[in-house]
N, C-alpha and C positions, 0 to 999 in steps of 0.2 A: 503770947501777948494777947489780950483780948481784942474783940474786933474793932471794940473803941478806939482805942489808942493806935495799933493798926490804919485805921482811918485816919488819922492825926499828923500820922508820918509814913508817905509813901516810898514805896522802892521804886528808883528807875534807875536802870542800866544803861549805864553808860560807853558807847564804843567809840573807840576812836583811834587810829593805829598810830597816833602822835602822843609822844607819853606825856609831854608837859600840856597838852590841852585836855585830857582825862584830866590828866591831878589836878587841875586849874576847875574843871568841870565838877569834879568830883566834891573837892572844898567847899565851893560856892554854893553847892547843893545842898551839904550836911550841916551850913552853917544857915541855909534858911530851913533846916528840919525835916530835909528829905532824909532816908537811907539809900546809902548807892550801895551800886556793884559794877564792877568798871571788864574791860573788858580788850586789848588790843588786835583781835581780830575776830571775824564772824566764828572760825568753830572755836575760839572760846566763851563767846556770845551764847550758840547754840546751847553748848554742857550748861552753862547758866542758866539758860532758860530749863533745860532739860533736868538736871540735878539739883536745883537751888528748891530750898524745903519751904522757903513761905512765896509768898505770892509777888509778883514784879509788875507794876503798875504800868510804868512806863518806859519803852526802848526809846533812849536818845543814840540816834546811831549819824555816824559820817557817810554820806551819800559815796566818797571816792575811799573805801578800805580794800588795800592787796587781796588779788582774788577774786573779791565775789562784789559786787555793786551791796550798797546801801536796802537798797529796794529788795533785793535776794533773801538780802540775812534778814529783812522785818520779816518778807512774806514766811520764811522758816521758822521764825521768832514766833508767829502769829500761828500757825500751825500747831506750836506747842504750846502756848496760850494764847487761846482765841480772846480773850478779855483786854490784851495788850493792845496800852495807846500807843503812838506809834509818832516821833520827830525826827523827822530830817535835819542835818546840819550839813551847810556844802557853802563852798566858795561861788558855786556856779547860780545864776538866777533863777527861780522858780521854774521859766518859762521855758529856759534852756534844758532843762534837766527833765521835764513833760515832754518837751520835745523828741529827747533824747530816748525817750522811753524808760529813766531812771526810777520814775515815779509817777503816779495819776495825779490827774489836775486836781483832786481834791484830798491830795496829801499836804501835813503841814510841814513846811523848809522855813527852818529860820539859816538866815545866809551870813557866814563868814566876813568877817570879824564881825562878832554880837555881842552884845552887852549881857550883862546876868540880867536885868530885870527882863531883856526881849526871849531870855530862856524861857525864867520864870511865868513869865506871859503866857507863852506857848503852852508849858507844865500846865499849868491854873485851868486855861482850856481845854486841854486834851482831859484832865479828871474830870474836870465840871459834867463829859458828855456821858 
């Protein structure tokens, strides 16, 4: 695919260990012209990042996934591509979840139950940087 077009339509990965909010996730994303890659827990995340042959713009991940925290699977996400924008999704408050240690205060969390445009918000600015 050229870089053009490429740039037209981003990849983000999608994780989330609830299957009907991936596919709900997932839909809403490729009907505004993303491409997903979905994912229901961190080491399937991992191989994603690890084995997937084009590029992954952005990890939408759930801050509470079995296992391993939210924050775990970006920093390993990030690791294996250091270019990865990086959203939190959590039922819990930004400030709770800072607290908690789950994430830094200048990570973006959009919070349980959200809307697609508050996604897509999020999306729009985590590419724009």
């Amino acid at each position: 695919m050229p870089e053009a077009a490429q740039a037209e339509r981003p990849t983000v990965l999608v994780v989330d260990d609830e299957e009907d909010l991936r596919d709900i996730m997932r839909r809403m994303l490729e009907r505004r012209g993303f491409s997903t890659l979905v994912a229901g827990d961190a080491e399937e995340a991992v191989g994603l990042c690890r084995d997937h042959a084009g590029p992954i713009d952005v990890l939408v991940t759930d801050l509470g996934l079995p296992g391993v925290s939210g924050g775990d699977l970006a920093r390993g996400a990030a690791d294996l591509r250091p270019d990865l924008g990086i959203i939190y999704i959590s039922g819990l408050p930004k400030d709770i979840a800072v607290t908690k240690g789950l994430i830094t205060e200048d990570a973006l969390l959009v919070k349980k139950p959200f809307t697609s445009d508050l996604l897509l918000d999020a999306l729009r600015l985590v590419l724009s940087e």
